[in-house]
C-alpha positions as CSV (number, residue, x, y, z in Angstrom):
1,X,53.0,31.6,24.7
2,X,50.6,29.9,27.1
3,X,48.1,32.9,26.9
4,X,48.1,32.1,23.3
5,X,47.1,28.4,24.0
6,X,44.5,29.7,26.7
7,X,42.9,32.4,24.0
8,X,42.9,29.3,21.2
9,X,41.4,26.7,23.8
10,X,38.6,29.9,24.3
11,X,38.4,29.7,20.7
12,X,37.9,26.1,20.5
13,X,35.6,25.9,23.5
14,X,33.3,28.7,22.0
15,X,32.8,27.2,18.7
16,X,32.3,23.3,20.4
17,X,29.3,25.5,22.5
18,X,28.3,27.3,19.0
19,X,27.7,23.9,17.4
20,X,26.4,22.0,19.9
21,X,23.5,25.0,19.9
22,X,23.3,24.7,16.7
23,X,22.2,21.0,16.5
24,X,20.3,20.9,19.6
25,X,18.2,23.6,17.8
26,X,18.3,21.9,14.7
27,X,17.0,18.7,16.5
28,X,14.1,20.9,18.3
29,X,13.2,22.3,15.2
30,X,12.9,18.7,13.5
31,X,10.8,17.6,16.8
32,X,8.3,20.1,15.8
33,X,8.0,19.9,12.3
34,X,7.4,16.0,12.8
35,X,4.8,16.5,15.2
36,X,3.1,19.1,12.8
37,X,0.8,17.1,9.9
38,X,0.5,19.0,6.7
39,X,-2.3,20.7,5.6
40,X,-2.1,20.1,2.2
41,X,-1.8,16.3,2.3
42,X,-4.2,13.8,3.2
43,X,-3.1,11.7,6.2
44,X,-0.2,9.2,4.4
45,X,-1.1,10.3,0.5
46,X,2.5,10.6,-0.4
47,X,3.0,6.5,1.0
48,X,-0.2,5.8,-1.2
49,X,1.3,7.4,-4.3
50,X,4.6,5.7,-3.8
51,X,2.6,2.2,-3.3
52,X,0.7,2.6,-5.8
53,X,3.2,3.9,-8.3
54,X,4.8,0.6,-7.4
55,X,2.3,-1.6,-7.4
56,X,2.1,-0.4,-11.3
57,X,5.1,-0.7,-12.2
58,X,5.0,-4.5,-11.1
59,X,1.5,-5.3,-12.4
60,X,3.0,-3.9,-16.1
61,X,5.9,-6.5,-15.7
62,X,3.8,-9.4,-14.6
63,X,1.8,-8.1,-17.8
64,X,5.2,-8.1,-20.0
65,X,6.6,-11.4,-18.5
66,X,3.5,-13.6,-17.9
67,X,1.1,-12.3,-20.7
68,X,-1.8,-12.3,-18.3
69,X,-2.8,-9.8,-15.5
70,X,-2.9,-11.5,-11.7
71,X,-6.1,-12.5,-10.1
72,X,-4.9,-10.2,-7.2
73,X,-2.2,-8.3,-6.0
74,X,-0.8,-10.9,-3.7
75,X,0.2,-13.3,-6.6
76,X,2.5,-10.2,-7.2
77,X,4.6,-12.0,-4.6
78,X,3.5,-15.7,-5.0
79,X,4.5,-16.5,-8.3
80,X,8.3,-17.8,-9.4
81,X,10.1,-15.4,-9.4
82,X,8.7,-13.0,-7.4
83,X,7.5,-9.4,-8.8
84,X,7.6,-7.7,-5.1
85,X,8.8,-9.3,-1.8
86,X,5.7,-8.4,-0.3
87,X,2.3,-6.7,-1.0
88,X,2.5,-3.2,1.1
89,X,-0.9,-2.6,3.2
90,X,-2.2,0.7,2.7
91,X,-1.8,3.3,6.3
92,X,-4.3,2.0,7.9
93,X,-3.1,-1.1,7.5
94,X,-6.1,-2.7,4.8
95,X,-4.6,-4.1,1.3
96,X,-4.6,-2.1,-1.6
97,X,-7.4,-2.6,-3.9
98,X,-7.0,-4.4,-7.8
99,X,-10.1,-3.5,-9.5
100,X,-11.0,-4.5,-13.2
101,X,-13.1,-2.7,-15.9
102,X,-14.4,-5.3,-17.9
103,X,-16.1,-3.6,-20.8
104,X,-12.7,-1.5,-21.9
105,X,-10.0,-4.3,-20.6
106,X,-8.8,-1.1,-17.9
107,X,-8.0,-1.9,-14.2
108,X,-5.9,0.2,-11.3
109,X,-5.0,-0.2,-8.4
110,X,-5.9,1.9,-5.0
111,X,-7.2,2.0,-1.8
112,X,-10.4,2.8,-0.5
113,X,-9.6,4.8,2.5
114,X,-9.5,4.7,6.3
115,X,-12.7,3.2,6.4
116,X,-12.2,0.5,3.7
117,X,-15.3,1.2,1.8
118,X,-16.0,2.8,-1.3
119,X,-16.5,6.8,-1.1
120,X,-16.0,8.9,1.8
121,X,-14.1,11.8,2.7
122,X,-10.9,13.2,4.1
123,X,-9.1,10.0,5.3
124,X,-12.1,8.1,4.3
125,X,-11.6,9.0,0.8
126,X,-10.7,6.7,-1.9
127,X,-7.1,7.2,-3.6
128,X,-6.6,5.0,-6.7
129,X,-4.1,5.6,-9.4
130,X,-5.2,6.0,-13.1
131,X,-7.1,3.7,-15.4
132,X,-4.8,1.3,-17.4
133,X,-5.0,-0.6,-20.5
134,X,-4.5,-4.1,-19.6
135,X,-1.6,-5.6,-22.6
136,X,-3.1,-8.2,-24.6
137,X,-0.5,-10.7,-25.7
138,X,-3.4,-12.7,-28.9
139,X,-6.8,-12.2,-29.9
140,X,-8.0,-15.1,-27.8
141,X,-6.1,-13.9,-25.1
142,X,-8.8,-13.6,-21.6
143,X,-9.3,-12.4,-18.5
144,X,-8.0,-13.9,-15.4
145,X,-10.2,-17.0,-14.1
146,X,-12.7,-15.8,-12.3
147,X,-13.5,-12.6,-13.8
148,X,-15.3,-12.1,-17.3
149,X,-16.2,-9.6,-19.7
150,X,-20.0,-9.1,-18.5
């Protein structure tokens, strides 16, 4: 009987060794992969997409609850109640960018980049979502003070 214990402890012992490989490698392999960037992203492109998909979403219920566009992202999270806690910076820590069209009533929102200026490339390059028709609530209905249709 107690070499059957002995042979099951060996058992036991063998397989707490097995696993305990087995995550240490899985940890390593982690360790690596996070130090590794990925060549077929732009340094934090999927965080822009995800801010800016946000961002969107907001702006169209600001749109739908207020009838008016804001005069810039951060009344996102001034107004009563509040469409976002807090206006997320862009990677490289800048805000993200509310431009307006005027001639076709079309703004979106974006970032310009590492550099914060217009243009560039690779980190430096713009990454702004897709034109969108601003909702008009009346005829009369206008722009946000401050901007104009010139």
């Amino acid at each position: 009987m107690s070499s059957r214990i002995d042979a099951d402890a060996g058992e036991v012992k063998n397989f707490i060794f097995y696993a305990l490989g087995i995550i240490g490698l899985i940890y390593c392999l982690g360790r690596w992969i996070e130090s590794r960037p990925f060549p077929c992203y732009p340094s934090g492109s999927v965080r822009i997409r995800s801010d800016i998909k946000w961002l969107e979403v907001s702006l169209a219920l600001f749109q739908a609850e207020l009838a008016r566009l804001p005069r810039s992202l951060d009344e996102l999270a001034a107004v009563e109640p509040p469409f976002l806690e807090f206006v997320p910076l862009d990677p490289w820590g800048a805000e993200y960018v509310l431009e307006f069209f005027a001639d076709c009533d079309l703004y979106r929102v974006g970032t310009y980049g590492e550099d914060g200026l217009p243009g560039g490339r690779g980190d430096a390059q713009d990454d702004f979502g897709e034109w969108r028709k601003r909702i008009r609530s009346t005829a009369n209905d206008s722009f946000p003070s401050g901007f104009s249709k010139e």
